[in-house]
C-alpha positions, 0 to 999 in steps of 0.5 A: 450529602447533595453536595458529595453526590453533584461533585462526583457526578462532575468528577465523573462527566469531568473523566469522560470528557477527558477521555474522550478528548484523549481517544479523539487525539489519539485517534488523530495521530494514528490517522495521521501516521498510518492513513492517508499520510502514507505513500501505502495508502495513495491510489495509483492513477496514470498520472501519479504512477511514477511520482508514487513509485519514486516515493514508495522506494523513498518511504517503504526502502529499496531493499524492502520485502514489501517492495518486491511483493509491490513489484511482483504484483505490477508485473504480474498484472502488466503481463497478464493485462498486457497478453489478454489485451494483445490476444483481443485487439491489434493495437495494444496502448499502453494503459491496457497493460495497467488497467488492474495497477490504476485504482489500487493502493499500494498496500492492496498492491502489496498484499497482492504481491504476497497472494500471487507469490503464494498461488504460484508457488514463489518465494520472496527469496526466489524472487528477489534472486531472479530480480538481481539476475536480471539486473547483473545481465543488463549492467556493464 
């Protein structure tokens, strides 16, 4: 009877063990899919902005809504950035218009992209309409 109750302790303990590998693994992979493996999760810095950029039209696709939240995002900051600077000082660098880019991950990026659409009002479709009419005007 000893004997019964020790094997199904070690069955037990045996369980355990395994699953805690197996969430370990898991755990693992999923980090490996969805953390820092991913260009959404890299920090955007002055000199990793255009590399970073390349890549996330590569991984996130071009036609992506994610890629136009991203865009809507930068340029919302550029803009806002780039006047509250030129308002302040005669000599606007360039970095002053990227002040609130640098730092940030793509993803905070994106989901920015989607609060800033959704205050002022635009949608992802007007968005991308205004982003091809500008494009068609500059090709020849």
């Amino acid at each position: 009877m000893a004997e019964q109750q020790e094997g199904k302790k070690n069955n037990t303990m045996l369980y355990i063990i395994i699953a805690v590998v197996a969430v370990a693994i898991i755990a693992v992979v999923l980090f490996m899919v969805f953390g820092k493996s991913s260009v959404r999760g890299e920090t955007i810095t002055a000199e990793n902005y255009e590399e970073l950029l390349k890549k996330a039209e590569a991984e996130i696709g071009k036609d992506s809504d994610d890629l136009y939240y991203l865009s809507y995002a930068m340029i919302y900051h550029m803009m806002q950035d780039g006047l509250a600077s030129a308002s302040s000082q005669e000599d606007l660098s360039e970095s002053d218009m990227y002040k609130n880019i640098y730092g940030k991950t793509l993803n905070q990026l994106i989901d920015e992209g989607k609060q800033f659409m959704s205050e002022n009002n635009v949608t992802i479709e007007q968005f991308k309409q205004q982003v091809n009419d500008s494009s068609s005007l500059f090709s020849y």
